[in-house]
C-alpha positions, 0 to 999 in steps of 0.5 A: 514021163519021158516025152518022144523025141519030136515033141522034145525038139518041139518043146526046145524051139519053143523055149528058144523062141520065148527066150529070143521075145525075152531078150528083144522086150529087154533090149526094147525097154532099154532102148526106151529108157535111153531115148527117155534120157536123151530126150530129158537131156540127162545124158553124158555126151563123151567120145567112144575114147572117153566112154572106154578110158571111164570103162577101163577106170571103173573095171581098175577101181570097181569100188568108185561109186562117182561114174 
């Protein structure tokens, strides 16, 4: 059964929007996660340059299991 063409539009913006919800819950859980962290003082405190040298150290040696 094929839907007609409106309803086919219809149902795509429907999926979209769910998935948009999705991701913003995603990012939301995330986001509390981290301010969770902060907050219990588990965080690293670095300079954008050391996050990205430690970035572009794990990508070189993936198998490093100490970041």
């Amino acid at each position: 059964m094929t839907l007609p063409l409106e309803q086919q539009e219809m149902l795509v913006q429907i999926l979209k929007k769910r998935i948009i919800e999705s991701r913003r819950d995603e990012i939301a859980s995330d986001a509390a996660a981290s301010i969770a962290e902060f907050q219990a003082g588990t965080l690293k405190f670095q300079t954008a340059a050391e996050a990205i040298q430690e970035l572009r150290e794990y990508l070189n040696n993936p198998s490093a299991t100490d970041v």
